[in-house]
N, CA, C and O atoms as a Tripos MOL2 file, in Angstrom:
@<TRIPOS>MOLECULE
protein
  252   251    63     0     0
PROTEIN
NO_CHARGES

@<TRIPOS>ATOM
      1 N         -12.7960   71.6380   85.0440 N.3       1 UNK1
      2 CA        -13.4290   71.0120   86.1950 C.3       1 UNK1
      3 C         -13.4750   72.0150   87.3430 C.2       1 UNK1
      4 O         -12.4780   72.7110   87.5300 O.2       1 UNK1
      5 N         -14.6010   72.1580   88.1690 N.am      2 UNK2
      6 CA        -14.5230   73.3500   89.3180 C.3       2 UNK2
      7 C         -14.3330   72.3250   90.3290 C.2       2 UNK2
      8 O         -14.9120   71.2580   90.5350 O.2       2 UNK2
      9 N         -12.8130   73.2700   91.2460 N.am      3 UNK3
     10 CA        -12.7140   72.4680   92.8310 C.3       3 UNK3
     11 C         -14.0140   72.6240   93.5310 C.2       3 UNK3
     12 O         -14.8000   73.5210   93.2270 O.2       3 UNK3
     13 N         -14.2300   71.8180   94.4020 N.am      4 UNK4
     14 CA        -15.0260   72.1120   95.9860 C.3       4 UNK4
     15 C         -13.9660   73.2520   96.3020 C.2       4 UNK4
     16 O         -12.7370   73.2910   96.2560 O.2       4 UNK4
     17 N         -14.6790   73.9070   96.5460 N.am      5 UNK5
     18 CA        -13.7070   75.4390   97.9230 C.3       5 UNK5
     19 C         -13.3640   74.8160   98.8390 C.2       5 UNK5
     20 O         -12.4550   75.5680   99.1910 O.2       5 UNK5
     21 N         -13.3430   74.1020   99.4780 N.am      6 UNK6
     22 CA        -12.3620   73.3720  100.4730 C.3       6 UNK6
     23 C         -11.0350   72.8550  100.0770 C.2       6 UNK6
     24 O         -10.0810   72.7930  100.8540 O.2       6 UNK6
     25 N         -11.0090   72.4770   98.8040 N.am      7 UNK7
     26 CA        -10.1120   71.7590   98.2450 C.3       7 UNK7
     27 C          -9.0350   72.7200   97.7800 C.2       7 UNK7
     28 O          -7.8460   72.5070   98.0200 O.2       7 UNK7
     29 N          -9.6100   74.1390   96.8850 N.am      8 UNK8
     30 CA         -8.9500   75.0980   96.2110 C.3       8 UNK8
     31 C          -8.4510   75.7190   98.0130 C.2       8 UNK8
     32 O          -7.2910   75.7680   98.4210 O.2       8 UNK8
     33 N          -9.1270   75.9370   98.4440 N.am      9 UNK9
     34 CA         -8.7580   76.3740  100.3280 C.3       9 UNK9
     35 C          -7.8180   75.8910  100.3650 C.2       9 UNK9
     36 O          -6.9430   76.6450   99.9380 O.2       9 UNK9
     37 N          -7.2900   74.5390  100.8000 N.am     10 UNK10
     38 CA         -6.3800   73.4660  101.4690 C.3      10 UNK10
     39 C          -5.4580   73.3860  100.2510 C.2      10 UNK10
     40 O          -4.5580   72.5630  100.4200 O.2      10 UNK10
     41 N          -5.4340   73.9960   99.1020 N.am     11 UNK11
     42 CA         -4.4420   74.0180   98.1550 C.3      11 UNK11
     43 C          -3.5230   75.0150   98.6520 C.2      11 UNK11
     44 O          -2.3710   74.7760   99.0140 O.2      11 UNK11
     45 N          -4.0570   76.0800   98.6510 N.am     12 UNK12
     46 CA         -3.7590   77.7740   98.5400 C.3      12 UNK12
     47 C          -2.9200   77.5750  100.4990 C.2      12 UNK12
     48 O          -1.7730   77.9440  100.7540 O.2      12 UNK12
     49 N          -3.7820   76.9980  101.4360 N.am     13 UNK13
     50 CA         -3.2190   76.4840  103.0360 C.3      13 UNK13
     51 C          -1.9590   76.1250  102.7260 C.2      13 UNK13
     52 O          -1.0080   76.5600  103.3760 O.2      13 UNK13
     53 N          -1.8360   75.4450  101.8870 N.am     14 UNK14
     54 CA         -0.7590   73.8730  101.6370 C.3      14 UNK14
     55 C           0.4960   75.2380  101.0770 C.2      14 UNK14
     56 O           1.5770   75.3030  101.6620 O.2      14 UNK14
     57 N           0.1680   76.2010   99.9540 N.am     15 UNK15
     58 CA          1.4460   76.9440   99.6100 C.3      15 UNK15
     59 C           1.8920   77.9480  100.4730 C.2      15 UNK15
     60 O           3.0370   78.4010  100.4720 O.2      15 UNK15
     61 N           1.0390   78.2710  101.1630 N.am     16 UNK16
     62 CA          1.3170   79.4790  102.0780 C.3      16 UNK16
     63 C           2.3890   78.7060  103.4830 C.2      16 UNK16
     64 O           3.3760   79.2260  104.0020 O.2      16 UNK16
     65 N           1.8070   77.4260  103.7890 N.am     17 UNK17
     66 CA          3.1120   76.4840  104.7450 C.3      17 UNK17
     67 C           4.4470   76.8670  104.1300 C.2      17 UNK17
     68 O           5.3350   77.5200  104.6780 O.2      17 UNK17
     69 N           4.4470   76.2110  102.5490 N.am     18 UNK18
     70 CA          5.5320   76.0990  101.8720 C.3      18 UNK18
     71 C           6.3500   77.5990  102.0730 C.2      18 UNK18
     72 O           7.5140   77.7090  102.4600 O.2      18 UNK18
     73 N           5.2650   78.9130  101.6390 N.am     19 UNK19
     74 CA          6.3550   80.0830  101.9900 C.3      19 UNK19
     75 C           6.7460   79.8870  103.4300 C.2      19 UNK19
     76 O           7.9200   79.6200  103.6870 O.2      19 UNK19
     77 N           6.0200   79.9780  104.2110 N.am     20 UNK20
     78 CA          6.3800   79.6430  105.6160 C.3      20 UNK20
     79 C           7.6310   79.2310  106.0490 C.2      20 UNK20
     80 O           8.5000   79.7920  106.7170 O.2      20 UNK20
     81 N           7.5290   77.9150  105.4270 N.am     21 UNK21
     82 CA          9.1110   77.1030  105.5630 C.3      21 UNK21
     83 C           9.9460   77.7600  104.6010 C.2      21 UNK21
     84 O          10.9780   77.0920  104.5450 O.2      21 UNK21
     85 N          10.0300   78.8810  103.6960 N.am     22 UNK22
     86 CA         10.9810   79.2000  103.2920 C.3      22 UNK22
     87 C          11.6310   78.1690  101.7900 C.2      22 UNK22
     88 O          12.7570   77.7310  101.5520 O.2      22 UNK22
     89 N          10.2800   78.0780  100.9940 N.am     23 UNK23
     90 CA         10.3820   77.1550   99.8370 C.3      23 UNK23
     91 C          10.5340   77.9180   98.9660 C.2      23 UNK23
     92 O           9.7560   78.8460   98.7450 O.2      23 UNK23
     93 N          12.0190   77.5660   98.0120 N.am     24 UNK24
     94 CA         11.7700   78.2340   96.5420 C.3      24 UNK24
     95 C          10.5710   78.4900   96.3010 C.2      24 UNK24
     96 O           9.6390   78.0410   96.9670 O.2      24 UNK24
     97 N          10.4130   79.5240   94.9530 N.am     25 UNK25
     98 CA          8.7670   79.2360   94.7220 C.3      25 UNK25
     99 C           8.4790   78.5860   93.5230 C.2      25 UNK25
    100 O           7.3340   78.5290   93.0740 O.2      25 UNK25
    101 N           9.5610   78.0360   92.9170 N.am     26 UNK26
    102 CA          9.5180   77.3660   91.8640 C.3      26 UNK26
    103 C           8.9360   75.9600   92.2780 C.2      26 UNK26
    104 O           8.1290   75.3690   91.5620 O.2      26 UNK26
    105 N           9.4930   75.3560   93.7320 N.am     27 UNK27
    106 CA          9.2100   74.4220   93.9920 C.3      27 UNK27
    107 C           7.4200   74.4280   94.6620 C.2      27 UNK27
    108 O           6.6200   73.5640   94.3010 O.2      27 UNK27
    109 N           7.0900   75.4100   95.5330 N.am     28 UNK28
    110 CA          6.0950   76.0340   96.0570 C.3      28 UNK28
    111 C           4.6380   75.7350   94.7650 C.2      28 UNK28
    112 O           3.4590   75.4850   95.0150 O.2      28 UNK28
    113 N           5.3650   75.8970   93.3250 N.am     29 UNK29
    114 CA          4.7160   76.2320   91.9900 C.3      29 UNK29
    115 C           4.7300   74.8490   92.0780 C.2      29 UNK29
    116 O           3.6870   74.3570   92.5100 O.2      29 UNK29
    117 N           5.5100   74.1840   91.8240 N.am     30 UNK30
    118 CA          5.1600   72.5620   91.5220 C.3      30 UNK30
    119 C           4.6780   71.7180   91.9140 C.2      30 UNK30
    120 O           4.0420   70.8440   91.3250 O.2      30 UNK30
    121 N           5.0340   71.9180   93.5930 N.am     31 UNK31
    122 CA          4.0820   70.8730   95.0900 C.3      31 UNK31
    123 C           2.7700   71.4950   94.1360 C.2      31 UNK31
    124 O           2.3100   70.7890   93.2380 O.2      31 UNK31
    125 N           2.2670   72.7330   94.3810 N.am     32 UNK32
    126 CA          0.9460   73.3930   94.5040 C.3      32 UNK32
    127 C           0.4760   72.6510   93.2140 C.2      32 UNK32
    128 O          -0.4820   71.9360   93.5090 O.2      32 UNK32
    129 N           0.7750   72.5650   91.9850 N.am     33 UNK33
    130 CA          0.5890   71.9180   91.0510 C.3      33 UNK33
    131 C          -0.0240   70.5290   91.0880 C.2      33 UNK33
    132 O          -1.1970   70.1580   91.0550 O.2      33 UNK33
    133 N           1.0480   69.9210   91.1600 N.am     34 UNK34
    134 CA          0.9320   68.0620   91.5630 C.3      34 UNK34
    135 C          -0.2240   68.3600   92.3310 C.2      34 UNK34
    136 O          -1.2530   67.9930   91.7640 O.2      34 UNK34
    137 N          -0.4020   68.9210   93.4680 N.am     35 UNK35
    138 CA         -1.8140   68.6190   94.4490 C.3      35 UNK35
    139 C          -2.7910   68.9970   93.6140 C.2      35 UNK35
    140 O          -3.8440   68.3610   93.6690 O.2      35 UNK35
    141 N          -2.6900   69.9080   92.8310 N.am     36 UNK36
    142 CA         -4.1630   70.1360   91.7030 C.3      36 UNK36
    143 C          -4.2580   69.1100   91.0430 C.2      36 UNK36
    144 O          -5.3180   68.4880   91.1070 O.2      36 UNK36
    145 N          -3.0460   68.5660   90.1090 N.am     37 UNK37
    146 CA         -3.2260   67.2670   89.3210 C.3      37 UNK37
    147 C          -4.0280   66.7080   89.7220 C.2      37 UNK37
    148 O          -5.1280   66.4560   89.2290 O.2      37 UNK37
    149 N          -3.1930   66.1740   91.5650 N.am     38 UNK38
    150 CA         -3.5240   65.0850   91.4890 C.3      38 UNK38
    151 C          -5.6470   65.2040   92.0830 C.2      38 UNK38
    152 O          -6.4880   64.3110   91.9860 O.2      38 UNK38
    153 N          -5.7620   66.1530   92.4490 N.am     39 UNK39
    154 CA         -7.2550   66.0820   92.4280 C.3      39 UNK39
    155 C          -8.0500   66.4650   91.7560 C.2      39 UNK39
    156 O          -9.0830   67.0710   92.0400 O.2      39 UNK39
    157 N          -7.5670   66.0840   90.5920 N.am     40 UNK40
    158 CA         -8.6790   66.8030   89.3220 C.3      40 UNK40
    159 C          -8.4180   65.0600   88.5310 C.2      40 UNK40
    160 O          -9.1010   64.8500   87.5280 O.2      40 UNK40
    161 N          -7.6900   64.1830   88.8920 N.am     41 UNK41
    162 CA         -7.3770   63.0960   88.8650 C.3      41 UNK41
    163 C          -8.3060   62.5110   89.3560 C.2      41 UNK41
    164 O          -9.3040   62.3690   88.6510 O.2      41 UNK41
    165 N          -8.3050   61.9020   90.8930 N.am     42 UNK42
    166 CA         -8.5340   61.9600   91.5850 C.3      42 UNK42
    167 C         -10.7010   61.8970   91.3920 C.2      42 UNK42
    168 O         -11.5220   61.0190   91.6590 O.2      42 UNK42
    169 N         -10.8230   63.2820   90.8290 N.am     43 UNK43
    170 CA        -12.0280   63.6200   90.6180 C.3      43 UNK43
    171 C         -13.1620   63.3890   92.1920 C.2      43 UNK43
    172 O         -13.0410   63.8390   93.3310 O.2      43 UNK43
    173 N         -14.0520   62.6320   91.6600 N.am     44 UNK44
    174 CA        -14.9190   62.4760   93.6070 C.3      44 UNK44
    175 C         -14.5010   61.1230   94.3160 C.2      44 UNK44
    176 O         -15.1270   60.6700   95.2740 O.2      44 UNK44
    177 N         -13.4360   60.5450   93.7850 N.am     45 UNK45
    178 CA        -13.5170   59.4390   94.4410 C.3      45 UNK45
    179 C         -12.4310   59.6650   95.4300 C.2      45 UNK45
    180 O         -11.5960   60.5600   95.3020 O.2      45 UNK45
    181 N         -12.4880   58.3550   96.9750 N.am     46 UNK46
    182 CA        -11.9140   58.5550   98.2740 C.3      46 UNK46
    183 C         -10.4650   58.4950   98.1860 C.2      46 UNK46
    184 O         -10.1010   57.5570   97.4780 O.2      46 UNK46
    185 N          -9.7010   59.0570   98.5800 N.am     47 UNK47
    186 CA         -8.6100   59.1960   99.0060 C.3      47 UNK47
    187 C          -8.1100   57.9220   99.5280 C.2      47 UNK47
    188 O          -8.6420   57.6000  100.5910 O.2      47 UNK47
    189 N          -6.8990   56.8030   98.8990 N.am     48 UNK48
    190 CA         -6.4430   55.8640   99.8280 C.3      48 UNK48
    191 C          -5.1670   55.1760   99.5090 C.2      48 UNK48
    192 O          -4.5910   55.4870   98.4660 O.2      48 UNK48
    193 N          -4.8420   54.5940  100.0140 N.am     49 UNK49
    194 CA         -3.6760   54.0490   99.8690 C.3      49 UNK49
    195 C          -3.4470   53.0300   98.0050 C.2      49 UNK49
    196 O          -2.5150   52.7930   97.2370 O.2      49 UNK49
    197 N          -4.6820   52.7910   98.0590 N.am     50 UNK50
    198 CA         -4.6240   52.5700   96.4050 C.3      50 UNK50
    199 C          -4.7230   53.1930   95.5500 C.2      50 UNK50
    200 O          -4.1800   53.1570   94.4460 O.2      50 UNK50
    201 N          -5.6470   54.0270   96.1070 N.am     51 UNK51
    202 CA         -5.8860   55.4430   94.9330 C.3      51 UNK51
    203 C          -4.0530   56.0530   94.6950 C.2      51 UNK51
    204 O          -3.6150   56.1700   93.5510 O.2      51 UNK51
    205 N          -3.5750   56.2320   95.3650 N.am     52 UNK52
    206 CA         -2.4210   57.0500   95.6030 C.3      52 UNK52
    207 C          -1.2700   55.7580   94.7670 C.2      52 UNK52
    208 O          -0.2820   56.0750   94.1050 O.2      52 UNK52
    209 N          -1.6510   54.5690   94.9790 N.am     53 UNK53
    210 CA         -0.7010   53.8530   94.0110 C.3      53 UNK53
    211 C          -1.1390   53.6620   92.5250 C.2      53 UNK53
    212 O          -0.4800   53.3380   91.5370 O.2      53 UNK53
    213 N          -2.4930   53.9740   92.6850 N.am     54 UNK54
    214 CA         -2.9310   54.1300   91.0870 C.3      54 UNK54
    215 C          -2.3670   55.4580   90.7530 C.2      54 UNK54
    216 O          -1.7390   55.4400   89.6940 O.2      54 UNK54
    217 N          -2.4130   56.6890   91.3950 N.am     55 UNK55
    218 CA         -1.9500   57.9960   90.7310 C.3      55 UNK55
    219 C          -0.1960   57.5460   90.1660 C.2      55 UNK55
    220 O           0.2510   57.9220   89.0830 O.2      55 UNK55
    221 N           0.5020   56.7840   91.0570 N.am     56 UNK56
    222 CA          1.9690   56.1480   91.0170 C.3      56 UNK56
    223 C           2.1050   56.4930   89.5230 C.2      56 UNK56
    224 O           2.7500   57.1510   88.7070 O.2      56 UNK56
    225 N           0.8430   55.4220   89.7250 N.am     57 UNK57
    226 CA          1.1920   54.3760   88.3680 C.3      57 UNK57
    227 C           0.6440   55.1700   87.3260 C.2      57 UNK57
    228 O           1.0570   54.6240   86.3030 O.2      57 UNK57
    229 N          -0.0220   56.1050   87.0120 N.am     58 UNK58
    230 CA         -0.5500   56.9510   86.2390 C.3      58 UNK58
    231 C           0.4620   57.9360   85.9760 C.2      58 UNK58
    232 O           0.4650   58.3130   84.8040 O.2      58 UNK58
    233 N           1.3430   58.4770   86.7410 N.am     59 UNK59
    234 CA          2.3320   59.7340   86.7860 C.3      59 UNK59
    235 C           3.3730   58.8700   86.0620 C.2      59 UNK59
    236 O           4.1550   59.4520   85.3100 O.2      59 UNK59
    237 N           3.4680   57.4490   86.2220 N.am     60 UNK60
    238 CA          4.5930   56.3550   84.9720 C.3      60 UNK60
    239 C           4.3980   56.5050   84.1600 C.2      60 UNK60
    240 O           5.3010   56.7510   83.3600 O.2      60 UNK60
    241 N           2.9580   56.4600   83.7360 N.am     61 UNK61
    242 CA          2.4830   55.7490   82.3230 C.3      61 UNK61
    243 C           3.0060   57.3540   81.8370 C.2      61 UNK61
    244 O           4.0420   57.4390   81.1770 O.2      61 UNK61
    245 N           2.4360   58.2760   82.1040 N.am     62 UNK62
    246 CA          2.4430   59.6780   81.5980 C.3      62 UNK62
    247 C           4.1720   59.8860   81.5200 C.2      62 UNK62
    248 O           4.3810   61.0810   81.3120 O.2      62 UNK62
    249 N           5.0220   59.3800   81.5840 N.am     63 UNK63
    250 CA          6.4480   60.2140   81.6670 C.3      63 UNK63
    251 C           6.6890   60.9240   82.4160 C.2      63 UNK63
    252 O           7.7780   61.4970   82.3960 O.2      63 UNK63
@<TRIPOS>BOND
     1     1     2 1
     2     2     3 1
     3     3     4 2
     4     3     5 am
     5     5     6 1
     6     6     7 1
     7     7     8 2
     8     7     9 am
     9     9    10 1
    10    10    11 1
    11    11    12 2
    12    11    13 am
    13    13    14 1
    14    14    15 1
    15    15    16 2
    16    15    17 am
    17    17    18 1
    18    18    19 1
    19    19    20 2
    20    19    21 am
    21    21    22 1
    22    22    23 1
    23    23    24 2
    24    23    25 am
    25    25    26 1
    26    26    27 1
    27    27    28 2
    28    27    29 am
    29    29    30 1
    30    30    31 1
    31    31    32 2
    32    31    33 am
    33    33    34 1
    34    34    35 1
    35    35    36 2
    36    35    37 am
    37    37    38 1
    38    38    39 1
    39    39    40 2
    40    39    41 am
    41    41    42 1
    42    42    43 1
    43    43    44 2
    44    43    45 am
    45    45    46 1
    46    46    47 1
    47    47    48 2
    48    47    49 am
    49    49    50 1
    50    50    51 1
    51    51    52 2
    52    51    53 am
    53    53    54 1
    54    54    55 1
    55    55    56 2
    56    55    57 am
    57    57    58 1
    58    58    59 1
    59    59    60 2
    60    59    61 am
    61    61    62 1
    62    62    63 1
    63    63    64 2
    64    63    65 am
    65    65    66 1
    66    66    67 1
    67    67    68 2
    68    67    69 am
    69    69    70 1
    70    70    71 1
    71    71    72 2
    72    71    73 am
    73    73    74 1
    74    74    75 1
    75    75    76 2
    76    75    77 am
    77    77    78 1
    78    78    79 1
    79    79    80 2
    80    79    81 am
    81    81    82 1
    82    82    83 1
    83    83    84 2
    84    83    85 am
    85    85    86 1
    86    86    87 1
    87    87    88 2
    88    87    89 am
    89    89    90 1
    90    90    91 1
    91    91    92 2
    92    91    93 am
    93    93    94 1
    94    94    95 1
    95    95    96 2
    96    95    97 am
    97    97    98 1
    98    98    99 1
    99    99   100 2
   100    99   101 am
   101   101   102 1
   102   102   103 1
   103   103   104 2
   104   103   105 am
   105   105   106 1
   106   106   107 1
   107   107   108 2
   108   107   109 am
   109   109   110 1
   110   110   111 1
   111   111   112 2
   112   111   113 am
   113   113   114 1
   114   114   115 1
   115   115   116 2
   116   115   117 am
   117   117   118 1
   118   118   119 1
   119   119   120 2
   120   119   121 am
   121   121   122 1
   122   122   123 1
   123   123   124 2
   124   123   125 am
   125   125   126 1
   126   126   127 1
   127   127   128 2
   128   127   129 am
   129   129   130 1
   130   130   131 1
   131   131   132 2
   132   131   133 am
   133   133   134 1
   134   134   135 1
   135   135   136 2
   136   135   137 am
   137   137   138 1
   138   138   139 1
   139   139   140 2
   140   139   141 am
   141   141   142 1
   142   142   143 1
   143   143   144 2
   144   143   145 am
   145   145   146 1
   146   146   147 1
   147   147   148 2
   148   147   149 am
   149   149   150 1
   150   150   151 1
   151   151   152 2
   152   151   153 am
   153   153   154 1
   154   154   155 1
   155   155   156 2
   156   155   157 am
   157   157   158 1
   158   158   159 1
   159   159   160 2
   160   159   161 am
   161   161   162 1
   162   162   163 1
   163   163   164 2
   164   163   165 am
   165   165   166 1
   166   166   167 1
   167   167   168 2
   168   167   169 am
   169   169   170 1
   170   170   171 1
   171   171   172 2
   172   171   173 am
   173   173   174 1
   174   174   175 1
   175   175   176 2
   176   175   177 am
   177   177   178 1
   178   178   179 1
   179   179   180 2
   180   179   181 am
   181   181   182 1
   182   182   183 1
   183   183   184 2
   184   183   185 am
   185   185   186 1
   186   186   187 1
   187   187   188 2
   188   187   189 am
   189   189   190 1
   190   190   191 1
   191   191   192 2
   192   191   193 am
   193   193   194 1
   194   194   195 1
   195   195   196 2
   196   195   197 am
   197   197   198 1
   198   198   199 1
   199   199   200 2
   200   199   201 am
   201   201   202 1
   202   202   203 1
   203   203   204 2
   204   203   205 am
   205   205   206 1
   206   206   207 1
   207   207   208 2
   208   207   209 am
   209   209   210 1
   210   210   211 1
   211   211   212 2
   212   211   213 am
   213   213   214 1
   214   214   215 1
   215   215   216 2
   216   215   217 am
   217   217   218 1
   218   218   219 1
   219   219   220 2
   220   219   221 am
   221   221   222 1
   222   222   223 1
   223   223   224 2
   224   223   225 am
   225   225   226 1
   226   226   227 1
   227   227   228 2
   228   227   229 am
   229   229   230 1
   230   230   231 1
   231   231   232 2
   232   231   233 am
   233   233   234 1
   234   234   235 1
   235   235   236 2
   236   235   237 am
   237   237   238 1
   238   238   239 1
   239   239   240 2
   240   239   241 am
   241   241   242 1
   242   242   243 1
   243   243   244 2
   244   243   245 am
   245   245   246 1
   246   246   247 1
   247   247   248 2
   248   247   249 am
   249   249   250 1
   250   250   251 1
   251   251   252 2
@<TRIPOS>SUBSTRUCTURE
     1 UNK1         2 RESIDUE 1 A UNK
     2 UNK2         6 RESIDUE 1 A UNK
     3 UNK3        10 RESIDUE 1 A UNK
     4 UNK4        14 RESIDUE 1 A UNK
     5 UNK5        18 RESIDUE 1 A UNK
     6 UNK6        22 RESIDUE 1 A UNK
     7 UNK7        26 RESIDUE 1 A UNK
     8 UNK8        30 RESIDUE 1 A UNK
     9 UNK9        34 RESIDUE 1 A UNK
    10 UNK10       38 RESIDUE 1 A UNK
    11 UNK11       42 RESIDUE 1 A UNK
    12 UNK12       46 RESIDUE 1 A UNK
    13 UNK13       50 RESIDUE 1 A UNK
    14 UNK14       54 RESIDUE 1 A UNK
    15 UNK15       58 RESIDUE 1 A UNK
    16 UNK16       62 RESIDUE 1 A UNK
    17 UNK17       66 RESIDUE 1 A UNK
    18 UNK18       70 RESIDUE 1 A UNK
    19 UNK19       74 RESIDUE 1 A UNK
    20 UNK20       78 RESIDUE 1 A UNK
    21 UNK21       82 RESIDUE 1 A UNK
    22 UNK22       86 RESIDUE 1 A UNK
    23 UNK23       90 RESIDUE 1 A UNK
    24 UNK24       94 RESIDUE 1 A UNK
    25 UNK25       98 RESIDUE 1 A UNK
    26 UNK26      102 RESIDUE 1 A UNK
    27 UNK27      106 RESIDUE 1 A UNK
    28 UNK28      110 RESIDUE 1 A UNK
    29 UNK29      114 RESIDUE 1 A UNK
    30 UNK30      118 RESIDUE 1 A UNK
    31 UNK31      122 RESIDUE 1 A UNK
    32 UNK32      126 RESIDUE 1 A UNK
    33 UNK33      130 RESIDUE 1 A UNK
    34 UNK34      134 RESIDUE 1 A UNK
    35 UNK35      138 RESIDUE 1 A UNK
    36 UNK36      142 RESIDUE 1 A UNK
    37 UNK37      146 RESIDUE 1 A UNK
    38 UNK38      150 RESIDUE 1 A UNK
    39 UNK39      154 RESIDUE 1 A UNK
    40 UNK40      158 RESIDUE 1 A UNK
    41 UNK41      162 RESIDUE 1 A UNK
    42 UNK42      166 RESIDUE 1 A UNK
    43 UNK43      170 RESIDUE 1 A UNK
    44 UNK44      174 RESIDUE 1 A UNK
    45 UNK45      178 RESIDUE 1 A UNK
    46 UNK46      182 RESIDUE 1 A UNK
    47 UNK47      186 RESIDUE 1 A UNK
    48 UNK48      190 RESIDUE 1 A UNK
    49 UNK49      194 RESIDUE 1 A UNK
    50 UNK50      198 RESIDUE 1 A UNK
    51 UNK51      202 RESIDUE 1 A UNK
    52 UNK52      206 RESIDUE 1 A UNK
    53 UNK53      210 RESIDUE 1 A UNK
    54 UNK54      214 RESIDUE 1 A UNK
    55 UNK55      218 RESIDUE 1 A UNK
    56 UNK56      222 RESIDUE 1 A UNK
    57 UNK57      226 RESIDUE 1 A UNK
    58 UNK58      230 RESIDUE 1 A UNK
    59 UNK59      234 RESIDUE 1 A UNK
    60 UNK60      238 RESIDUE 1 A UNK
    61 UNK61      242 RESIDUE 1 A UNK
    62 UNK62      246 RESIDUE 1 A UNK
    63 UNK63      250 RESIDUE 1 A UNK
């Protein structure tokens, strides 16, 4: 699946905070991860407070 460049942007934003604050990078590797998951998940639909309890519930079903 290809990100929007905004998205792969605000990924790559999101790990460079993490060095910032002085994050393992193991952990740095995993946040950065989960945020890809979860928008390749995700796919074009809006961002919301259900969407985010459906991912919940999707990251259950998966183990």
């Amino acid at each position: 699946m290809e990100y929007r460049t905004s998205t792969v942007e605000k990924i790559r934003e999101f790990s460079r905070y993490l060095r910032e604050e002085e994050r393992e990078t193991a952990t740095i590797d995993k946040y950065s991860r989960d945020v890809k998951d979860f928008f390749i998940w995700l796919k074009d639909r809006e961002i919301s407070r259900e969407r985010m309890g459906e991912w919940r519930g999707y990251l259950l079903q998966a183990g």
